[in-house]
C-alpha positions in Angstrom: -27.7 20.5 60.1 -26.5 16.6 59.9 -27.5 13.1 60.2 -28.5 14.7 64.0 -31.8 14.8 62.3 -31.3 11.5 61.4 -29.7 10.4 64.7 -32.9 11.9 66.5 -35.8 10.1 64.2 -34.2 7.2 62.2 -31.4 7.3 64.0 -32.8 6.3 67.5 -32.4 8.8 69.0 -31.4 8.6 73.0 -32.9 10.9 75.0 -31.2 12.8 77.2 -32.1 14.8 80.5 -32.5 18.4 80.4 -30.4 20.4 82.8 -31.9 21.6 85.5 -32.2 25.0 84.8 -34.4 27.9 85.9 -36.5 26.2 87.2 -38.9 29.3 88.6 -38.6 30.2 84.7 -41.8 28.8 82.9 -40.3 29.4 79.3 -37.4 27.3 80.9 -39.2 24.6 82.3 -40.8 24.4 78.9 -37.6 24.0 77.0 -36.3 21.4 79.6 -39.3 19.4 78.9 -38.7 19.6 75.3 -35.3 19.0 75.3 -35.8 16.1 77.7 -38.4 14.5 74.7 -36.0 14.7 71.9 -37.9 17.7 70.7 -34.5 19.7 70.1 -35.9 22.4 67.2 -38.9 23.6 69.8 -36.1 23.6 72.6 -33.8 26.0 71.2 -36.8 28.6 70.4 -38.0 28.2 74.3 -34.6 28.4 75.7 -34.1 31.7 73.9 -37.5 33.0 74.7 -36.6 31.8 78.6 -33.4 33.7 77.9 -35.5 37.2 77.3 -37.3 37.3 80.3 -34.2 35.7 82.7 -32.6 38.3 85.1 -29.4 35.6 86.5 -26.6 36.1 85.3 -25.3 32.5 86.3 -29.2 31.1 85.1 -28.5 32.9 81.4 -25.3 32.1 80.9 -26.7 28.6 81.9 -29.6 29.0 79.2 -27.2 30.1 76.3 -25.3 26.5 77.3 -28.6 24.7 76.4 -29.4 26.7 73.2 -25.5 25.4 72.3 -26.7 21.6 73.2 -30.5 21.8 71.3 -28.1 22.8 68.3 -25.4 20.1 69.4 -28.1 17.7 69.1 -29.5 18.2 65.7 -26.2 18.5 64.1 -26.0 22.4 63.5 -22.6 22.3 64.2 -21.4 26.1 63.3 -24.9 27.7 65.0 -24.2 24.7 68.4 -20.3 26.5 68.3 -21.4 30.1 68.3 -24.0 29.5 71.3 -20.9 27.7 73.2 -18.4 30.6 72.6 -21.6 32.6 73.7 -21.6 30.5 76.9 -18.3 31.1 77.6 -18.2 35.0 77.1 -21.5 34.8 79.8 -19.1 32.8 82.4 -20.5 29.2 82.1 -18.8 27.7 85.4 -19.1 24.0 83.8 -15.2 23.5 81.8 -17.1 21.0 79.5 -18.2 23.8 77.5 -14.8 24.1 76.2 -14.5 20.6 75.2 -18.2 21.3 73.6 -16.8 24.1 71.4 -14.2 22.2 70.6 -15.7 19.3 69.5 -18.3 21.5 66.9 -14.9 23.0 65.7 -13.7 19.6 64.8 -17.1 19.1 63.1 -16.4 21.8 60.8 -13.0 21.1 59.8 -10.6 23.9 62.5 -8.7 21.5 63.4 -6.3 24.1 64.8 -8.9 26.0 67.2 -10.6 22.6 68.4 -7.5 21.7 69.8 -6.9 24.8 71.3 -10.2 24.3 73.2 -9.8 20.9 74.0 -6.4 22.2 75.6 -8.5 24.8 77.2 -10.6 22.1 78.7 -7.8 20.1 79.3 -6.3 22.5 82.0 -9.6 22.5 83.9 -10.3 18.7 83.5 -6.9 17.2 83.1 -8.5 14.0 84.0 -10.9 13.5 81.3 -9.4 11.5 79.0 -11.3 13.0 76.0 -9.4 15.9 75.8 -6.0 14.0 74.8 -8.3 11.6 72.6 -10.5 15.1 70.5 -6.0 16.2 70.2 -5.0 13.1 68.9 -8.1 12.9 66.7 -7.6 16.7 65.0 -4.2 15.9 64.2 -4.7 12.3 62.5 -7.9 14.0 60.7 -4.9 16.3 59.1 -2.9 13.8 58.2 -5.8 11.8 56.7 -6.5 14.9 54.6 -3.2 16.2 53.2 -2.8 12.7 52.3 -6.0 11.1 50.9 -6.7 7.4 49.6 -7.6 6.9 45.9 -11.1 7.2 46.1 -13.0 9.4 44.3 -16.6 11.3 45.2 -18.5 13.8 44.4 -22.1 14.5 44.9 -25.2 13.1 42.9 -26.7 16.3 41.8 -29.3 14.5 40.2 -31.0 12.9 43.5 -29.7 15.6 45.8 -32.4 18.4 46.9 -32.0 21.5 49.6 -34.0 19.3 51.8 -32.1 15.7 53.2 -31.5 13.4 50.6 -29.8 10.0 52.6 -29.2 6.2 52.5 -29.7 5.0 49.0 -30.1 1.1 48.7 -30.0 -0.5 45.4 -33.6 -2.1 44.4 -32.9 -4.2 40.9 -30.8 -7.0 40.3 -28.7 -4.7 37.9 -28.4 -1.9 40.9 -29.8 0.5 38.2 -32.8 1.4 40.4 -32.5 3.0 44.2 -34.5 3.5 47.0 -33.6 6.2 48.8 -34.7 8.5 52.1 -35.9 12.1 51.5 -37.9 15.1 52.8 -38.1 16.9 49.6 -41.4 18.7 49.8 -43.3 15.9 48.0 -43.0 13.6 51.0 -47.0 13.0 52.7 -46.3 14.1 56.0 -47.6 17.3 56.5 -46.2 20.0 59.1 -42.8 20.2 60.7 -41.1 17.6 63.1 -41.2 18.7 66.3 -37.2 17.3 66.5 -35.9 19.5 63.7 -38.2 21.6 62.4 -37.8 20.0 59.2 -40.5 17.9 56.8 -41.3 14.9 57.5 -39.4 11.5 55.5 -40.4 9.6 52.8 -39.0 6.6 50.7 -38.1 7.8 46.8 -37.3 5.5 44.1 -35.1 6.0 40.7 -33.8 4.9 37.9 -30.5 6.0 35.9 -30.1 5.3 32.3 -27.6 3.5 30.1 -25.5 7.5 30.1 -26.1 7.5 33.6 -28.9 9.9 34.0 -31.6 9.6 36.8 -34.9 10.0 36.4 -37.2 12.0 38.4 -37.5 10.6 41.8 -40.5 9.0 42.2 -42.5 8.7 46.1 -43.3 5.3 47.2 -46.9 4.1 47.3 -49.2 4.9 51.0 -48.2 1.1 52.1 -45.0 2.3 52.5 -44.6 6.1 53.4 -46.8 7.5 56.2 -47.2 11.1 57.4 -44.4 9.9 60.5 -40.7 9.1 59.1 -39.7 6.9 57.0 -36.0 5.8 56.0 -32.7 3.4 55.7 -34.0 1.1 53.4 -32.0 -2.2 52.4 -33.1 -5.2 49.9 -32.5 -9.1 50.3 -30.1 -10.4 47.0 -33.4 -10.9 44.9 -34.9 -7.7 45.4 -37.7 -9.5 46.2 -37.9 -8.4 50.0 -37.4 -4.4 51.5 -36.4 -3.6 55.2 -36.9 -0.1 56.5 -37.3 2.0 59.4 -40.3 3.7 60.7 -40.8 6.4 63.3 -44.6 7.5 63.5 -45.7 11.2 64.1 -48.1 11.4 67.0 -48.2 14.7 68.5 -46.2 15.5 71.7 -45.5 12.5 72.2 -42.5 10.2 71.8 -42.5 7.0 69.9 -39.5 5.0 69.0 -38.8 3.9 65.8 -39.2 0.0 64.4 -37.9 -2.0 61.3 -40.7 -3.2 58.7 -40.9 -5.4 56.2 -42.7 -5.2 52.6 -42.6 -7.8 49.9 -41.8 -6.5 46.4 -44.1 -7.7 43.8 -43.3 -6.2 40.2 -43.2 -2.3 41.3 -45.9 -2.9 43.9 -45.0 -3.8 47.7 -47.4 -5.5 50.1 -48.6 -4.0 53.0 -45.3 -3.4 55.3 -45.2 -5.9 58.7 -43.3 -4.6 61.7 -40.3 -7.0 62.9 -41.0 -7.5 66.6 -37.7 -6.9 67.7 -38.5 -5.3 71.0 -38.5 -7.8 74.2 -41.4 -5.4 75.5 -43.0 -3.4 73.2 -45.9 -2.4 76.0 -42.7 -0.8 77.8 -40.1 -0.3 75.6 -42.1 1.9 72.3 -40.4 4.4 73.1 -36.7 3.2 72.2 -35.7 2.4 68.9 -34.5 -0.2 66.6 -33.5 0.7 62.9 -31.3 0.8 59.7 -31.5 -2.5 59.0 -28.8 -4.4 56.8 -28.6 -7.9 55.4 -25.7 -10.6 55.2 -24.7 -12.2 51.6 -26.4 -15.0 52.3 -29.4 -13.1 53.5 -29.8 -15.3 56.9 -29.4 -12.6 59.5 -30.3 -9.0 60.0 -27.5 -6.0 60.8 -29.6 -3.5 62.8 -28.9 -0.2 65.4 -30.7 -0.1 68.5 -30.5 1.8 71.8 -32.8 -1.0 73.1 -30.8 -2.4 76.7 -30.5 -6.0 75.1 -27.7 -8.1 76.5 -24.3 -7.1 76.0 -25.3 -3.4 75.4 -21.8 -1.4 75.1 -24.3 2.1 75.1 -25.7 4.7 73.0 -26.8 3.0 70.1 -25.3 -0.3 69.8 -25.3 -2.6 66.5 -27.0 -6.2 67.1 -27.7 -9.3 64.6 -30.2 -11.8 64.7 -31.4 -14.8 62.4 -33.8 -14.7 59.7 -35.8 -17.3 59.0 -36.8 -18.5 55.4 -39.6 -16.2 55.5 -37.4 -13.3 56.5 -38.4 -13.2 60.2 -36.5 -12.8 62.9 -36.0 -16.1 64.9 -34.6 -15.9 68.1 -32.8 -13.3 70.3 -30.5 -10.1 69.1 -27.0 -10.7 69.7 -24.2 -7.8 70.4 -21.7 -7.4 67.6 -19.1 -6.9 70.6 -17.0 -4.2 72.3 -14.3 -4.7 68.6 -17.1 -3.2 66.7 -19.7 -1.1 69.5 -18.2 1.7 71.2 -19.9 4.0 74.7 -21.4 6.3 71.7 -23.6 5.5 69.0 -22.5 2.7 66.1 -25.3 3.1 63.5 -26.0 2.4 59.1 -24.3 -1.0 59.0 -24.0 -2.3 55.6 -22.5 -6.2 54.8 -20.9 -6.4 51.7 -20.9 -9.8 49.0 -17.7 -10.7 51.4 -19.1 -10.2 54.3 -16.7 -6.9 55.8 -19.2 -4.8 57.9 -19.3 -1.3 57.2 -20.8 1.4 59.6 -20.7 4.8 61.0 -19.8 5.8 64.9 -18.9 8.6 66.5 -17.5 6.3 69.3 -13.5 5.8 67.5 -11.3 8.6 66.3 -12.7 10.5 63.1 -12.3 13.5 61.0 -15.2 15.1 63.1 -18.8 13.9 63.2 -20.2 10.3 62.5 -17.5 8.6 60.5 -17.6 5.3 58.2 -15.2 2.6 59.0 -15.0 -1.4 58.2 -14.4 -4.4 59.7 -13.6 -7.5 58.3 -15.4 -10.9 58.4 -13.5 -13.3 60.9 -14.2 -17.3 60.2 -16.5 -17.3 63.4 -19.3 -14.8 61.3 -18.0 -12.0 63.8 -16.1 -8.6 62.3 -12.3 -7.4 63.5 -11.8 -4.1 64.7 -12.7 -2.1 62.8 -10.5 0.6 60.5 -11.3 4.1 59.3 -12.5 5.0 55.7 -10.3 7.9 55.5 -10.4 11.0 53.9 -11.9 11.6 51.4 -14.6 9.1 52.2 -14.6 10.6 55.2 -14.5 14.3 56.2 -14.8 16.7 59.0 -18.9 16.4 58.7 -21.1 13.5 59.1 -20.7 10.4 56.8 -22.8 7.7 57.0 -24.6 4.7 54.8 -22.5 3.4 52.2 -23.7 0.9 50.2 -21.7 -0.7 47.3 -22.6 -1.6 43.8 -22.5 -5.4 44.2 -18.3 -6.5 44.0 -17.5 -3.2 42.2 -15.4 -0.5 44.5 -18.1 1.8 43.8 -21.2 2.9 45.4 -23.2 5.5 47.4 -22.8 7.4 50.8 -24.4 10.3 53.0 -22.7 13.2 53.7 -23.5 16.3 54.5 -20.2 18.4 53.6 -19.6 21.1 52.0 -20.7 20.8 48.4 -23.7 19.5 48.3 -26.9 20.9 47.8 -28.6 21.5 51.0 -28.4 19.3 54.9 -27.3 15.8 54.1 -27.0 14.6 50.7 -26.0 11.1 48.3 -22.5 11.2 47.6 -21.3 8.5 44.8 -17.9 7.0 45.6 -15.7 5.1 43.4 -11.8 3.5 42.8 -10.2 5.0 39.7 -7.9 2.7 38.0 -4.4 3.1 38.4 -3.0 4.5 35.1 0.1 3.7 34.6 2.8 4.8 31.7 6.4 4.4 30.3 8.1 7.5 28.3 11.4 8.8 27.6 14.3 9.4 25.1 17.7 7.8 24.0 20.5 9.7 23.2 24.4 8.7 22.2 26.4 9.0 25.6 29.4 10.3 23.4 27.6 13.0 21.7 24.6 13.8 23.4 22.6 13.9 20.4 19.3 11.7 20.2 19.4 8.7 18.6 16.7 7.8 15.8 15.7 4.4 15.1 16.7 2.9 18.7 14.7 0.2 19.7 13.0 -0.1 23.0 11.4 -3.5 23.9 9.4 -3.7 27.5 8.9 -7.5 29.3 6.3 -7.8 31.9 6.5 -10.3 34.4 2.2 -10.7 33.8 3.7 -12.2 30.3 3.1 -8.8 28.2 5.9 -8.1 25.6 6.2 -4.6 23.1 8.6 -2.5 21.6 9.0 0.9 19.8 11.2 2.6 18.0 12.7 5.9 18.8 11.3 9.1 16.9 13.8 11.8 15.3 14.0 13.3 18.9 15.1 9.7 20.3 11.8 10.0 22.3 9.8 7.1 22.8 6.1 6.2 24.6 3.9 3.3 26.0 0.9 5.0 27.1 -2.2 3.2 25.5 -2.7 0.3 23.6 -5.9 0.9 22.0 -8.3 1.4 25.2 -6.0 -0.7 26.9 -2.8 0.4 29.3 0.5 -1.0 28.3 2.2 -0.7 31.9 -0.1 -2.6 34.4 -0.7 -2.3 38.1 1.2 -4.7 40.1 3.6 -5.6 37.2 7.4 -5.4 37.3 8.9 -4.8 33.7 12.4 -5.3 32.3 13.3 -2.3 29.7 16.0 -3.3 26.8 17.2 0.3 24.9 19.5 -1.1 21.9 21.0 0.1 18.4 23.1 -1.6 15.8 26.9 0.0 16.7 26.0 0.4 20.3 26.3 -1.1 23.6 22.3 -1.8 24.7 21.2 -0.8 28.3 18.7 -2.8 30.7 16.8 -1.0 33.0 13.7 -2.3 35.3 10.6 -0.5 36.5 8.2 -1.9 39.1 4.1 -1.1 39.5 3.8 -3.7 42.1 3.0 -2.0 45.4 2.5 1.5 43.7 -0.6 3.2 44.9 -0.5 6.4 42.7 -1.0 7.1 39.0 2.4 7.4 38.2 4.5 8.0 34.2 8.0 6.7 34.8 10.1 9.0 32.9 13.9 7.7 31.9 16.7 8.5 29.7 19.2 6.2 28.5 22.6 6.7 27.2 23.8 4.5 24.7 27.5 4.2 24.5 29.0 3.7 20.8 30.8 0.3 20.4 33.6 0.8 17.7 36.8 2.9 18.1 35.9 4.2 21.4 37.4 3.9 24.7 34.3 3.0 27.1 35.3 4.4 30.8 34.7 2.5 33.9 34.1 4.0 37.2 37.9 4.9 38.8 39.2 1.6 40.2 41.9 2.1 42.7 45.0 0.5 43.7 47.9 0.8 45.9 50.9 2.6 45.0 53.2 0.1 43.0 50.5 -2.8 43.8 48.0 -4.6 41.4 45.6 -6.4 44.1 42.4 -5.2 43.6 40.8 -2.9 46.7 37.9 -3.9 48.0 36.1 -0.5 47.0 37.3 -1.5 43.6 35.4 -4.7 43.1 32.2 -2.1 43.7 33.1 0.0 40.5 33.8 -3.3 38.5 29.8 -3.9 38.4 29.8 -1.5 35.8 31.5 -4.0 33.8 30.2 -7.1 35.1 26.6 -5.0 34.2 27.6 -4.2 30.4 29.2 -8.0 29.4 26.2 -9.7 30.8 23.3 -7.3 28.7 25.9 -7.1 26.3 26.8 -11.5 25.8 28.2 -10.8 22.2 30.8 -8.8 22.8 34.8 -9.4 23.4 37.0 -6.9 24.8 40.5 -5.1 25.2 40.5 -4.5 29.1 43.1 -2.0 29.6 44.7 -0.7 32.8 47.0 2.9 32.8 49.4 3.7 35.4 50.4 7.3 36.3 54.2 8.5 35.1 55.9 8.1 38.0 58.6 5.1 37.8 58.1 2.0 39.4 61.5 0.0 41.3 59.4 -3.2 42.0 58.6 -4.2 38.6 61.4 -5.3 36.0 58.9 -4.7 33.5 58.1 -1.3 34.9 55.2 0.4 34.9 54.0 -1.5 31.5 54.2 -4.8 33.8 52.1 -3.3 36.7 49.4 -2.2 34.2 49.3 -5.8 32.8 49.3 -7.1 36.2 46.3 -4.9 37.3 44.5 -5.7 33.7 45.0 -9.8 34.7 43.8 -8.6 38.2 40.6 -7.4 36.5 40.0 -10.5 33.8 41.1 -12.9 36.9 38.0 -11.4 39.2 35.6 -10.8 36.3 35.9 -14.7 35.5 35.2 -15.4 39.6 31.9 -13.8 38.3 31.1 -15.9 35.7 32.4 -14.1 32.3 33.9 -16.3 29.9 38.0 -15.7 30.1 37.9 -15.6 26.2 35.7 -12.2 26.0 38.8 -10.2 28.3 42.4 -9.4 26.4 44.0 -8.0 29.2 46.4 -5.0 28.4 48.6 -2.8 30.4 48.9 0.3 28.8 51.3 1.6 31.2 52.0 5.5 31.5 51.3 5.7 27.5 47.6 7.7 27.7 47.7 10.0 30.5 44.2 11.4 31.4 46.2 14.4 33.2 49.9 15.3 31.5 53.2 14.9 33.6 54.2 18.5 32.6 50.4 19.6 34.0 50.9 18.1 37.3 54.6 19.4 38.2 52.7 22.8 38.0 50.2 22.2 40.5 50.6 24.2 43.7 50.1 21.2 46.2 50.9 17.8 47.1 47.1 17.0 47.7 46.2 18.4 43.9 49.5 15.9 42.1 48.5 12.7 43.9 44.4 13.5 42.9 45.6 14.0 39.3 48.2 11.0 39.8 45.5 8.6 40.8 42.7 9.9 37.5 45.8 8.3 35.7 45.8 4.8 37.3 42.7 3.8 35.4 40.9 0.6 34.0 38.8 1.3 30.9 37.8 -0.9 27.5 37.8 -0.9 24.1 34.8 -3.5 22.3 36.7 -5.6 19.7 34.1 -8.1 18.4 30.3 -8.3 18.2 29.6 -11.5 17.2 31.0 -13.8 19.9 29.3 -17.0 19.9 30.1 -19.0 23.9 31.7 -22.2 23.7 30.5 -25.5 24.4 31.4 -26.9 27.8 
């Protein structure tokens, strides 16, 4: 059971011809006439009964198909799937059931099996469209669920019953009080509704505490709740005004459904007045017009009807019309248009403080049953097309009637998915915050060893500055700053790691765009400054040349990197040939190595570093990273030149800390 029962009282429901089937059958006939009235729960028990007595095999197989769509119908998605595969087994000639079956499997969450079922259909009916559309839905419905947005729901146990529990509207200026439709067994209508089988609806009101508890749902008074339906409440920005819809009960017979007013007075409300809405209600009191919703301003009405007004896309269509200052309708429905309505049914509107429209339709691609999407407000009062909520707002089931809690990213919804407490049931929905963190350790890139007492200072471009100092471990952490987050969502942050007798490190981490919860983890590697040779990544040269290679200017950013953190630091640049003589230098290879070490200071001050920071050296073949006598032993020529090249290097030695620029 879903929001079917909904769809089929406060829903507005459209009703749809019977089959023709057995028609010598008097059980059948029955059923056809019940089915044809909307009166799906007495259909399915007739259609069985007819079923019993039936001796065609084609007429049963075509009664089974009609027990499938009396379940279809009042959103008994798993019981409507079993009667279709039932169908199917008997030889139902019509391909649709296949689409049918599908469909309920999509309802439920198979994604697999619907589409093997819509392929099934497919074969037979390869030009209906909707069986490349119910595909293409299944497989974005997985994607939507292996890969969730942030929200978070979960049921509220509290105002959830095994009966239907459904569109909460919030009825205090606080939104600490609710109004909200249920058939828990203390609603006033007696007996069963000849649609479902199911009690009758009533309007329930309560009130949650400063911990969040809510109290025992209290019915609203007779003005309000009759022994027909009652639903889909929604309250102007005072809470002075309500909107609901009303179905009455008469027996065997059909009556549509109507939006009604009642003024709020205290905790009393004044008898309710029906919004004549209809353009005949002589004629047309059988269609329906509900779930109203209001703008911001409180100026027009959001409402679903089935009624044929102009512009009528079909099914159930959502319209708007003006209020006047008494809360009246004044003057004629108008269409939302063909970007919001689909052929199917567009129902629960709700207008948030910004004026995005939110709804439910079964008419654009979903995870399965009614889904919620919005659409924002254009300059011209109209919406945009409209996107979907997503899992897990949405799921494979029916979701319907979200209402927020004024500009918060929280609020209510209807679902009727698994884990709740019985057919459709209030969901609460809200927008954790983004929690964000910065942890890690610093160690001596010599040694390995942590370093203790290193100091680790974090800038945020939102104009946040703080620092720690490393523990015995070399570990530090900015998680929380009292109840406060140090790292903030869309923030970029510039890191400094330092230590007296070390080079410091700059690192940057970035929140902005960042849509999961996320601890950046780093380690930095503080290189000791005195009496040690700091390596650079290998810069190459030509054999017997000192011009740098264009590959080479890529490894100097290491260096360029270090003297710009690093602005009070001089430095011996040094540059190593390998052992082999050179015939092109007079100098030999000590000359080559101070060319290449000029080459080096020449480019760095192209980049802006101060000439008087750079002693270049040439070091010749004096500090071999790979012995002479090691690489006459190698077996190949490929092995000597690798070992050759280690030793024509560029490295650097720190020889001041205190360097002070000059003036210009």
């Amino acid at each position: 059971m879903t929001t079917r029962k909904i769809l089929a009282l406060l829903v507005l429901c459209l009703l749809t011809a019977a089959s023709a089937v057995a028609q010598g059958n008097r059980l059948a006939n029955e059923a056809n006439e019940a089915y044809r009235k909307g009166f799906y729960f007495n259909a399915i028990e007739l259609y069985k009964k007819a079923y019993t007595v039936e001796k065609k095999a084609a007429t049963k197989a075509e009664l089974i198909f009609m027990v499938a769509e009396s379940y279809r119908m009042i959103g008994d998605a798993p019981q409507a799937q079993v009667w279709y595969e039932k169908a199917i087994k008997a030889q139902f000639t019509d391909p649709v059931v296949y689409f049918w079956a599908g469909e309920m499997q999509k309802q439920q969450g198979k994604y697999a099996d619907a589409i093997a079922n819509y392929n099934k259909y497919k074969e037979k009916k390869s030009n209906d469209p909707r069986a490349d559309a119910g595909i293409a839905a299944c497989q974005n419905a997985q994607k939507w669920k292996d890969s969730p947005t942030r929200y978070a729901v979960d049921p509220e146990v509290l105002l959830n019953t095994p009966q239907w529990d459904f569109s909460p509207a919030f009825s205090d200026k606080k939104n600490e009080t609710v109004v909200f439709t249920s058939s828990r067994p203390a609603a006033t209508g007696d007996g069963a509704d000849d649609i479902t089988g199911d009690s009758f609806t009533d309007l329930f009101t309560s009130t949650r505490d400063r911990l969040g508890k809510w109290s025992e749902p209290v019915k609203l008074p007779l003005e309000i709740n009759t022994d027909g339906n009652e639903g889909a409440p929604i309250f102007n920005s005072k809470r002075t005004v309500m909107y609901f819809t009303r179905c009455p009960n008469i027996k065997k017979e059909v009556k549509g459904c109507d939006i009604w007013m009642s003024k709020k007075v205290g905790n009393n409300f004044s008898a309710p007045v029906m919004l004549k809405l209809k353009p005949d209600a002589g004629k047309e009191d059988s269609l329906n017009i509900g779930h109203p919703a209001l703008t911001p301003d409180d100026d027009h009405l959001v409402f679903a009807s089935n009624v044929n007004f102009p512009g009528a896309k079909g099914g159930r269509d959502l319209y708007k019309v003006a209020l006047n200052k008494d809360g009246m309708p004044t003057g004629a429905p108008t269409n939302l248009g063909a970007d919001i309505n689909t052929a199917k049914d567009d129902l629960f509107p709700f207008v948030r403080f910004d004026g995005n429209l939110y709804y439910s339709t079964n008419g654009l691609p979903g995870m399965g049953g009614m889904d919620m999407f919005v659409a924002e407000k254009k300059a011209d009062g109209m919406w945009t097309a409209p996107e979907n909520m997503k899992s897990p707002l949405n799921s494979p089931g029916d979701d319907f009637a979200i209402v927020f809690d004024g500009e918060n990213d929280r609020g209510f919804f209807t679902s009727n998915r698994a884990g709740g407490k019985g057919q459709d049931d209030i969901w609460r929905f809200n927008m954790p915050n983004l929690e964000f963190a910065l942890q890690g350790n610093v160690y001596d890139k010599v040694t390995g060893m942590p370093i203790q007492g290193a100091k680790v200072s974090v800038v945020g471009t939102n104009g946040s500055n703080f620092s720690a100092l490393t523990d015995e471990n070399g570990g530090f952490s900015f998680i929380e700053s009292g109840k406060d987050r140090y790292i903030k969502e869309e923030t970029s942050y510039s890191i400094l790691a330092e230590k007296e007798g070390y080079l410091v490190v700059k690192d940057q981490i970035t929140t902005v765009g960042v849509k999961e919860s996320t601890t950046f983890v780093k380690e930095y590697f503080l290189e000791p400054i005195l009496n040690t040779v700091i390596k650079l990544p290998q810069i190459l040269y030509d054999v017997d040349q000192f011009f740098l290679r264009p590959e080479a200017k890529d490894s100097l950013e290491v260096l360029y990197t270090t003297l710009t953190d690093n602005p009070n630091i001089t430095i011996e640049l040094r540059s190593h040939t390998d052992a082999r003589p050179t015939r092109k230098y007079k100098g030999g290879n000590k000359e080559l190595s101070q060319l290449r070490a000029q080459s080096v200071v020449n480019y760095m001050v192209e980049k802006g570093i101060a000439a008087d920071r750079m002693t270049p050296v040439g070091m010749g073949p004096d500090e071999p990273v790979i012995a002479m006598d090691v690489i006459k032993k190698m077996a190949t020529t490929e092995e000597k030149e690798a070992a050759h090249q280690k030793n024509r290097r560029t490295d650097f030695k720190v020889l001041r800390t205190d360097y002070a620029p000059k003036e210009n």
